[in-house]
C-alpha positions as CSV (number, residue, x, y, z in Angstrom):
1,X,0.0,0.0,0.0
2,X,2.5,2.1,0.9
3,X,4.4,1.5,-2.4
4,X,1.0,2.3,-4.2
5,X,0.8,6.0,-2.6
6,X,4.7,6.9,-3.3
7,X,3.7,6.0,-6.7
8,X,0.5,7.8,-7.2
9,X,2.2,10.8,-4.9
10,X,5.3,10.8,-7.3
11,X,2.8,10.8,-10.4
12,X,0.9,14.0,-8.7
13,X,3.9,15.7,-8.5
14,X,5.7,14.9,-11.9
15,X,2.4,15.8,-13.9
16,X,4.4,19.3,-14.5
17,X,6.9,18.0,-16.1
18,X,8.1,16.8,-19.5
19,X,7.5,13.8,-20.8
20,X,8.6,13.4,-24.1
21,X,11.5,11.7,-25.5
22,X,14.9,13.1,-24.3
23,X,16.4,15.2,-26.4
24,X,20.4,16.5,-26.2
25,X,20.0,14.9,-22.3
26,X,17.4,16.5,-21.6
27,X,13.1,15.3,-21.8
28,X,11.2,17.3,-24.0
29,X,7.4,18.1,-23.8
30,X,5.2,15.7,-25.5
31,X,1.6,17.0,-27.0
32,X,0.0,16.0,-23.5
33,X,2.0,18.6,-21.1
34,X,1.1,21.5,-23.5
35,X,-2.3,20.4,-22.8
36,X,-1.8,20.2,-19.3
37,X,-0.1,23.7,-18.8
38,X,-2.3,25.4,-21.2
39,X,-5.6,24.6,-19.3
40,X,-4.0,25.3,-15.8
41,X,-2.3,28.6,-17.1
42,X,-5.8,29.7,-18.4
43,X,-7.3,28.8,-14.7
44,X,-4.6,30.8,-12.8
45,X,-4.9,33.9,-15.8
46,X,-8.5,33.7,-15.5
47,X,-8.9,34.1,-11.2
48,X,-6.2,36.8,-11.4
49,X,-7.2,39.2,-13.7
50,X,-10.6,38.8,-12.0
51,X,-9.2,39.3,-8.5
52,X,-6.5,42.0,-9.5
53,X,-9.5,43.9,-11.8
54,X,-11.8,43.8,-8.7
55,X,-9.2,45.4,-6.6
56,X,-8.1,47.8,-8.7
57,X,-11.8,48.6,-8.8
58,X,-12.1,48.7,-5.0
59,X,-9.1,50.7,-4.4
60,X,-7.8,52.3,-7.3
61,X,-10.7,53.5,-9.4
62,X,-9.0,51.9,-12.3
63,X,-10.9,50.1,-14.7
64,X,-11.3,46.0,-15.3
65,X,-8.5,46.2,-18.0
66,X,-6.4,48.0,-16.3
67,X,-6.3,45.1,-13.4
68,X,-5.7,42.5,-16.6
69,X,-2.5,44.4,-17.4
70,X,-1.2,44.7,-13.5
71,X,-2.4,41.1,-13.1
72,X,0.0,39.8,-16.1
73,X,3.0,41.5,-14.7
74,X,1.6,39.7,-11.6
75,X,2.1,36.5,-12.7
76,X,5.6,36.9,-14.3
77,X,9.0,37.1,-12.9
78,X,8.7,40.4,-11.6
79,X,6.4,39.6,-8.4
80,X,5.2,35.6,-8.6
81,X,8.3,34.5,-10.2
82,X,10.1,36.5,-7.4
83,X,9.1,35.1,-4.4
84,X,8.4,31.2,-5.6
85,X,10.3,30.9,-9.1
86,X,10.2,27.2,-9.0
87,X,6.6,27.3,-8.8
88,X,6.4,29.9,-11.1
89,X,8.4,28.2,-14.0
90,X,6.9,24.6,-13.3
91,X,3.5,26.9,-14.1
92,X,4.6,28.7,-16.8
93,X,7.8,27.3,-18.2
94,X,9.6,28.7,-21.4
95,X,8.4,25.7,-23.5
96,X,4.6,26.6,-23.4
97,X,5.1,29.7,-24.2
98,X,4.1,29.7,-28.0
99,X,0.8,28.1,-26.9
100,X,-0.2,31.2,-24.8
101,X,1.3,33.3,-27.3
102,X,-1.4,32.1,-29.8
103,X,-4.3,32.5,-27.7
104,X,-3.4,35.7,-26.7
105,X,-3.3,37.1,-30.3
106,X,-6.5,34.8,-31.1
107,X,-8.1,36.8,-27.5
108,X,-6.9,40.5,-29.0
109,X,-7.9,40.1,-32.0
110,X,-11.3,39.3,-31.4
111,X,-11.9,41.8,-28.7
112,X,-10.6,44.3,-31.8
113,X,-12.5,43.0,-34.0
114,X,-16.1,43.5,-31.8
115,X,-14.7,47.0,-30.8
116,X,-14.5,47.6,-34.9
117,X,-18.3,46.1,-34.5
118,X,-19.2,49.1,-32.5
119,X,-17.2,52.0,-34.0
120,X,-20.0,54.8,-34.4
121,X,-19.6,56.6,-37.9
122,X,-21.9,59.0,-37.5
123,X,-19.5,61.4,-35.3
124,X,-16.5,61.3,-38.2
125,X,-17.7,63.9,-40.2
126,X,-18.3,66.6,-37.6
127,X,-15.2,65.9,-36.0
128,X,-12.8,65.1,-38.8
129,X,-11.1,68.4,-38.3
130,X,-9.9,67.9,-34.7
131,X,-9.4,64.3,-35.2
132,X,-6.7,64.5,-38.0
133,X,-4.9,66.9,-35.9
134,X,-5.0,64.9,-32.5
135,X,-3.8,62.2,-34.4
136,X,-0.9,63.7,-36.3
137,X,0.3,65.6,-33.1
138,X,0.2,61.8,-31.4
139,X,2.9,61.0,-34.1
140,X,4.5,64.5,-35.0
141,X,5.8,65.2,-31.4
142,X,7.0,62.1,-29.9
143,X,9.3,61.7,-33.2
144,X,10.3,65.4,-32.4
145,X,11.0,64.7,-28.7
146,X,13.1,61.7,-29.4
147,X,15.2,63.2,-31.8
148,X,16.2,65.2,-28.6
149,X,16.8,62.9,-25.8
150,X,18.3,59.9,-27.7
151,X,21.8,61.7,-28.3
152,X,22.1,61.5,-24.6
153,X,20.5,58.1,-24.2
154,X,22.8,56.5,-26.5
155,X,26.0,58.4,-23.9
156,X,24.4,55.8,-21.7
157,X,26.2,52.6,-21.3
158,X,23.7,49.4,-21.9
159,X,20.8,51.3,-22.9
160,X,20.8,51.0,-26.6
161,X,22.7,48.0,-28.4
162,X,26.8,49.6,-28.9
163,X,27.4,50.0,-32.9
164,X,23.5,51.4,-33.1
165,X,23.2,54.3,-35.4
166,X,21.7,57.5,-33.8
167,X,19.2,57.6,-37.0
168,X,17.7,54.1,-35.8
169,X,17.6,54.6,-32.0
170,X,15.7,57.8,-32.4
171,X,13.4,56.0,-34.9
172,X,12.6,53.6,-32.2
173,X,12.5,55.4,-29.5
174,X,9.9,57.9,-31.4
175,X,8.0,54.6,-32.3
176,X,7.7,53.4,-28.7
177,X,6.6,57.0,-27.3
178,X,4.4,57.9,-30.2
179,X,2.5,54.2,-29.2
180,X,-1.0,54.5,-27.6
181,X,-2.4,51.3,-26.9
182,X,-5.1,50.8,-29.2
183,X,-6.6,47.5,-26.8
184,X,-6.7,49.3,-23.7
185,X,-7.8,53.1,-25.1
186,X,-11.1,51.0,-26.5
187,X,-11.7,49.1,-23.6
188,X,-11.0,52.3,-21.4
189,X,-13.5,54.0,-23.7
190,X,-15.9,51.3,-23.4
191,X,-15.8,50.8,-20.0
192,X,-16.2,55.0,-19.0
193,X,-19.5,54.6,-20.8
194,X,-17.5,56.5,-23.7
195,X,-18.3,54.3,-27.0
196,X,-21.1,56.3,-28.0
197,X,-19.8,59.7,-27.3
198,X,-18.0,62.2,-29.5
199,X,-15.9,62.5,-27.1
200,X,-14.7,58.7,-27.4
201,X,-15.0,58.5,-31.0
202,X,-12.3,61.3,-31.3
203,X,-10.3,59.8,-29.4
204,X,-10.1,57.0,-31.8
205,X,-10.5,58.5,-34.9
206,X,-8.4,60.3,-37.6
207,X,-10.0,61.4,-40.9
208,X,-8.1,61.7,-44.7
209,X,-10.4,63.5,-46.6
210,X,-9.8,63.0,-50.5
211,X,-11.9,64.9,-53.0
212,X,-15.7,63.4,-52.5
213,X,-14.4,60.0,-50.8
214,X,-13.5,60.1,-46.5
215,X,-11.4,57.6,-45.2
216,X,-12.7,56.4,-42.0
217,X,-9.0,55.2,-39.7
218,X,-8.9,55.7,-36.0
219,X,-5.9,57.7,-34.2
220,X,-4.9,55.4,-32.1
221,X,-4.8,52.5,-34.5
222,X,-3.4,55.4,-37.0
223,X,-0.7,55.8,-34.5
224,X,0.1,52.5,-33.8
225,X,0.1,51.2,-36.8
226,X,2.7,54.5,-37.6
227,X,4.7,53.0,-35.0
228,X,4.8,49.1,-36.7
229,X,5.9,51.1,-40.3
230,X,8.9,52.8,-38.6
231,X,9.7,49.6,-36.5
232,X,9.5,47.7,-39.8
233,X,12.5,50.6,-41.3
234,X,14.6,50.2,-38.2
235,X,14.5,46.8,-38.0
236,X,15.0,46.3,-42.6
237,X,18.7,47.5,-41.0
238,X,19.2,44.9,-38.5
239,X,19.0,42.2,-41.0
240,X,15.4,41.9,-42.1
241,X,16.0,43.2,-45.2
242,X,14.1,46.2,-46.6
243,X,11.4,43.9,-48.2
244,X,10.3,44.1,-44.5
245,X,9.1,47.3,-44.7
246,X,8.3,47.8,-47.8
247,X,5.3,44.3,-47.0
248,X,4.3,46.1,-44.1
249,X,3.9,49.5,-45.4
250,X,2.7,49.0,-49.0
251,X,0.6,45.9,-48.1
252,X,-1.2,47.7,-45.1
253,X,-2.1,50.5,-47.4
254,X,-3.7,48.7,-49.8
255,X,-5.3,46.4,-48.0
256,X,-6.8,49.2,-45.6
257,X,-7.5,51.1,-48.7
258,X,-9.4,47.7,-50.1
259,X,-11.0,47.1,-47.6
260,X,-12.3,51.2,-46.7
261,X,-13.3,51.4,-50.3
262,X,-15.4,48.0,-51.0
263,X,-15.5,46.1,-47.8
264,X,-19.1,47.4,-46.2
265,X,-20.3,46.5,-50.2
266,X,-19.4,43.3,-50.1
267,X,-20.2,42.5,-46.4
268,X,-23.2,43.9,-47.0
269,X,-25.3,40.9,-47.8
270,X,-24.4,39.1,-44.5
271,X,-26.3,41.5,-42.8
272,X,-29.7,41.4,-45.0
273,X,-29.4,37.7,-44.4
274,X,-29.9,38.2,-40.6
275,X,-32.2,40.8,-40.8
276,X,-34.2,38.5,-43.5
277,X,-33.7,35.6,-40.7
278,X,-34.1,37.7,-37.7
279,X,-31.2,36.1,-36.1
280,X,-27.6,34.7,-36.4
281,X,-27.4,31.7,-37.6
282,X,-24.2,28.8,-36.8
283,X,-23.2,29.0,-40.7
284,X,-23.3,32.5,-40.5
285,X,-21.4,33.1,-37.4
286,X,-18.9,30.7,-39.1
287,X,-18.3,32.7,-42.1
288,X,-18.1,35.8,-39.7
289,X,-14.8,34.0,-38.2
290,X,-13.6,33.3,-41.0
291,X,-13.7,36.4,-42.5
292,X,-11.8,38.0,-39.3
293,X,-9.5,35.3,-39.4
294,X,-8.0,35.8,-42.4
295,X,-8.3,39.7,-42.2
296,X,-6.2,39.0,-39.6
297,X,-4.0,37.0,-41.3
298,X,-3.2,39.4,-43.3
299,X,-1.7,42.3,-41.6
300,X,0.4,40.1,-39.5
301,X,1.7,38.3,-42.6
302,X,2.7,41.8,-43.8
303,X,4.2,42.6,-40.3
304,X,1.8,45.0,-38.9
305,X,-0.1,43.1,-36.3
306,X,-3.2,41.2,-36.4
307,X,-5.6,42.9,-34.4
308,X,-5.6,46.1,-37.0
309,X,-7.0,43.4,-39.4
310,X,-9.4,42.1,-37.2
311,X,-10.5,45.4,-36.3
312,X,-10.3,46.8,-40.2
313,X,-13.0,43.6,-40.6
314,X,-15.2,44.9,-37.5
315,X,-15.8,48.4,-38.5
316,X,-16.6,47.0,-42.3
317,X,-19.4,44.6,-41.4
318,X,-23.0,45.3,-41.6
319,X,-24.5,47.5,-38.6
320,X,-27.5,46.7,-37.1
321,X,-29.4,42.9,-35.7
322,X,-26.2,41.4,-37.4
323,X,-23.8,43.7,-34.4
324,X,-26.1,42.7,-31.8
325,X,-26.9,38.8,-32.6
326,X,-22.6,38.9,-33.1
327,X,-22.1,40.5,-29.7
328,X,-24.0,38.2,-27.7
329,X,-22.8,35.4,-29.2
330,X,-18.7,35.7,-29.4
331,X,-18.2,39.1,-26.9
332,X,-18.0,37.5,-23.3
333,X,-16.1,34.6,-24.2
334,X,-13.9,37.0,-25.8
335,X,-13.5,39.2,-23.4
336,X,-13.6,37.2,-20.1
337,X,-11.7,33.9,-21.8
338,X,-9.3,35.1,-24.3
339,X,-8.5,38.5,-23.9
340,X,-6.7,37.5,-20.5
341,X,-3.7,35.5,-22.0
342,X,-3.0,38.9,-23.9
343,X,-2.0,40.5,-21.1
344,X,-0.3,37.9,-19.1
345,X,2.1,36.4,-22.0
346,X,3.4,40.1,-22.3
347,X,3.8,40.2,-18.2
348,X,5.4,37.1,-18.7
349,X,8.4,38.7,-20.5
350,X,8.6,41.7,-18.1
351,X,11.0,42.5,-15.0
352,X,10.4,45.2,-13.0
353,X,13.7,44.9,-10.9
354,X,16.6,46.1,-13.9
355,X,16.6,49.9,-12.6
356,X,18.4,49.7,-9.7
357,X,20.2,52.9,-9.5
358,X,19.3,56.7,-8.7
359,X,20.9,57.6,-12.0
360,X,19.2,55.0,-13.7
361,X,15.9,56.2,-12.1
362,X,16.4,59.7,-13.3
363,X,16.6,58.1,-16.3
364,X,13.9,56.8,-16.1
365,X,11.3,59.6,-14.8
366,X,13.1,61.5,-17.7
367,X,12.0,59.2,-20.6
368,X,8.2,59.3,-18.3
369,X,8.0,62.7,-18.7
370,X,9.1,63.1,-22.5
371,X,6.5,60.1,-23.2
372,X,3.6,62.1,-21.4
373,X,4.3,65.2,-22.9
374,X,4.5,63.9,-26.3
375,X,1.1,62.7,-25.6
376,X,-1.0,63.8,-22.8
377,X,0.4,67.6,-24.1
378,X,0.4,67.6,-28.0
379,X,-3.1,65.7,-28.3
380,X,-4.4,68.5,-25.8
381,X,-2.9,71.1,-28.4
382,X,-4.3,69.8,-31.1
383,X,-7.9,69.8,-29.9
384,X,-7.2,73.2,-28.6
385,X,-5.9,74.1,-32.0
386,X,-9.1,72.8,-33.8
387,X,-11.8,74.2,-31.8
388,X,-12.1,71.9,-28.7
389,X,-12.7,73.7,-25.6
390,X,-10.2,73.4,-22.5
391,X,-12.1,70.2,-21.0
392,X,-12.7,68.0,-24.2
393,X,-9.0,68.8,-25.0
394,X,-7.8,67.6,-21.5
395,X,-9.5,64.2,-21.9
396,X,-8.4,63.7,-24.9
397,X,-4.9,64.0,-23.7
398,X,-5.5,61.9,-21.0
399,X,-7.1,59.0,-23.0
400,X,-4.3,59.1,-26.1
401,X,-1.5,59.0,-23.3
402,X,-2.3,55.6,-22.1
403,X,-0.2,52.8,-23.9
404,X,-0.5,49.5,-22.1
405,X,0.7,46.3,-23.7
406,X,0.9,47.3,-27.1
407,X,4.1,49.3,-25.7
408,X,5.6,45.9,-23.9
409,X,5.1,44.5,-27.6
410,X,7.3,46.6,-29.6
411,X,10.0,47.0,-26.6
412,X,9.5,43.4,-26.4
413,X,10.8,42.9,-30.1
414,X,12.9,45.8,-29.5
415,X,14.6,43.7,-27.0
416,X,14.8,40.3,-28.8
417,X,16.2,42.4,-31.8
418,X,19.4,44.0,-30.2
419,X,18.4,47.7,-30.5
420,X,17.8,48.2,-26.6
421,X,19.1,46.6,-24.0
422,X,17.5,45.0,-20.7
423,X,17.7,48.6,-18.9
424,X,16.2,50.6,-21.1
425,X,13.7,47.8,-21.8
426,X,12.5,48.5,-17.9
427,X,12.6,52.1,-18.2
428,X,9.9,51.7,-20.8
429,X,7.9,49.0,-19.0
430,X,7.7,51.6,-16.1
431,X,6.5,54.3,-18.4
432,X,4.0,52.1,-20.0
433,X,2.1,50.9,-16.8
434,X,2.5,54.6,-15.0
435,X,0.7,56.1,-18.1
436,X,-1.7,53.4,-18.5
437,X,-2.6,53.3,-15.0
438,X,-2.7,57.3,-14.9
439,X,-5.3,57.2,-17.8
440,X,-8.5,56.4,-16.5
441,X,-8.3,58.9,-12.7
442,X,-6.8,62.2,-15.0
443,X,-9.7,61.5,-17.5
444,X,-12.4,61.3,-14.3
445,X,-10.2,64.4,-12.8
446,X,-10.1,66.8,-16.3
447,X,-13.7,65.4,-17.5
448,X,-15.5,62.6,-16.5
449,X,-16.8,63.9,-13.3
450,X,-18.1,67.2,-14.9
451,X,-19.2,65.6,-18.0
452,X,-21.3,63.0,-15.7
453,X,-22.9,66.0,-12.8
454,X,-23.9,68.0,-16.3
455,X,-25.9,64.9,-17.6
456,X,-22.8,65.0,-20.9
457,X,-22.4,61.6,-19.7
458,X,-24.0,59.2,-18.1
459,X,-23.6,57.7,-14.6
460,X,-21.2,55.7,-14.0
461,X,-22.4,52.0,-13.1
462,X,-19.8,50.6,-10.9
463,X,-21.2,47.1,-12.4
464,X,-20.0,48.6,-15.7
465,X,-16.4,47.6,-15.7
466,X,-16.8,44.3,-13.9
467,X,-18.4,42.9,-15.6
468,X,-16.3,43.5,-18.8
């Protein structure tokens, strides 16, 4: 008997580990343990984003999504893998890695894709004007600022890769601060009771007018996919070749173009076909996936990033039953299953503990600054510039200065790359969770609270962002 419960006790505790065939002395993961880790990751993901959301409800004001990102970095090395790293790594070892990886660009693409779903139109013309300059201040000024700081940021040793030229590293770093991260802006807007005010659609959108035709893009996907384009030219000279860039730039405007010009055409027939039917129906929801699928497909093939093609797809489909029957059918598994593993693979990959110096915290607070005031500041400018008055303009700022995990993305490949080193790789993981977390209480502060006592907005409903 005894022999009987070493062996099940032993078989308990080895379920963690690989059990494939050995390979260069050492056992690989078969099929199974991918399985295992993947549906006990997505357990420990799911309770604490939910637990990490609900406090950051309870005592930070700071909305569900916000919690998500904290919750990530949570479970990585820089606070879980700290204090029990072999628990940590038998939970999330390297190996499994790729598996999460894929759901979590399956989770953001979908949530992009429903937040195309939702886009109101009818606010683009009347706020084209101050749109197009919000978003080329969000790209404009951040390039300007880095040109200024990266001569002394490349003085720095360990900052920037040694041999980089100065062209490059202020390309990057112009890409990095002119990021606002599309994901968490929407779900910010979404969960402020924003979505359906001009307010929020002006903080998405940026409008190209061209003789009779309007382009419909949105300024923060217009600034982040800016970013992607200039990280595609830094990185053609790092030994991608310039085909790189020329894909991702050439093939995102023509497909955007495509797809602006004849996509609600030819989507249009799936909606009459749920109107006709008065609901969704499994074949159609089917060919809906399908559809973003291989929208997304696209842009990442051509190096952009897959949720601008699953969110190019969203704001082309037909409006209307076909939105709502879509909504209820793919939204909260979206949002409460998938959307998750975005957040934590990218925590995964963070460390919070590489500045470790006064000079290197200067540093740091420096490059914070620069990265608000190419934001928070110019955007305000802008809508001052086109007509906005004081209040609008300040949560505009606000909103376009929040850059989440779209920012540990880019440093991420930065990173893997050789353009930045570790330490400055942490000094921009601090500035992207001190400006994503400062979002959503300057918004309340510089308009929210106003905007809801004057009946602008509505009430808040505390239930509102939890259960998002």
């Amino acid at each position: 008997m005894l022999d009987l419960l070493n062996s099940a006790w032993h078989a308990l505790t080895d379920v963690l580990g690989p059990h494939g065939p050995a390979v260069n002395a050492a056992k690989s993961y078969a099929p199974g343990d991918y399985s295992i880790h993947f549906f006990l990751q997505l357990a420990i993901i799911i309770l604490a984003c939910r637990v990490v959301g609900w406090l950051g409800q309870k005592l930070l004001k700071q909305p569900q999504v916000v919690g998500e990102m904290i919750a990530g970095v949570v479970l990585g090395p820089s606070l879980f893998g700290l204090f029990f790293p072999d628990l940590q790594l038998a939970i999330f070892p390297k190996e499994t890695r790729n598996v999460l990886y894929t759901g979590a660009q399956l989770g953001v693409g979908l949530y992009m894709f429903m937040v195309g779903l939702t886009l109101r139109l009818d606010h683009f013309q009347s706020k084209a004007k101050s749109a197009a300059g919000v978003s080329a201040a969000g790209i404009v000024a951040p390039f300007l600022l880095a040109a200024l700081i990266t001569p002394f940021l490349l003085t720095v040793p360990g900052l920037f890769t040694p041999g980089i030229s100065q062209a490059n590293a202020t390309l990057f770093m112009g890409a990095c601060i002119a990021l606002t991260a599309f994901p968490m802006l929407a779900r910010i807007i979404n969960e402020r009771g924003l979505a359906n005010s001009s307010l929020g659609t002006l903080s998405l959108t940026a409008v190209s007018a061209d003789g009779k035709q309007r382009r419909q893009l949105t300024a923060g996907a217009f600034d982040d996919a800016a970013s992607w384009c200039v990280l595609a030219l830094v990185l053609a000279t790092f030994g991608a070749g310039p085909g790189v860039a020329v894909l991702a730039i050439g093939g995102a405007v023509l497909y955007t173009g495509f797809m602006l010009l004849f996509g609600r055409k030819l989507l249009a027939p799936l909606g009459r076909i749920v109107e006709a039917k008065g609901e969704m129906s499994t074949a159609m929801l089917a060919v809906t996936m399908m559809l973003f699928c291989a929208s997304a497909f696209v842009m990442d093939a051509i190096g952009i990033h897959a949720i601008f093609g699953g969110f190019l797809m969203g704001v082309c489909m037909p409006r209307g039953l076909f939105v709502e029957e879509l909504k209820k059918k793919v939204e909260p598994l979206a949002v409460v299953l998938l959307l998750p593993m975005f957040f934590t693979y990218s925590g995964l990959n963070t460390r919070m503990d590489m500045v470790n110096s006064v000079e290197l915290l200067l540093i740091a607070l420096g490059v914070l600054a620069v990265s608000v005031l190419a934001k928070f500041g110019a955007c305000w400018a802008a809508a001052r510039l086109a007509g906005e008055d004081n209040r609008t303009a300040l949560g505009i700022g606000a909103l376009m200065n929040s850059r989440g995990l779209m920012e540990l993305i880019i440093i991420n490949i930065g990173l893997q790359k050789g353009i930045i080193g570790p330490t400055l790789f942490s000094m921009l993981v601090l500035m992207a969770i001190v400006t994503t977390v400062m979002a959503t209480p300057l918004f309340e502060l510089v308009y929210g609270r106003k905007a809801r006592e004057s009946g602008e907005l509505e009430a808040l409903d505390p239930k509102l962002a939890a259960a998002a």
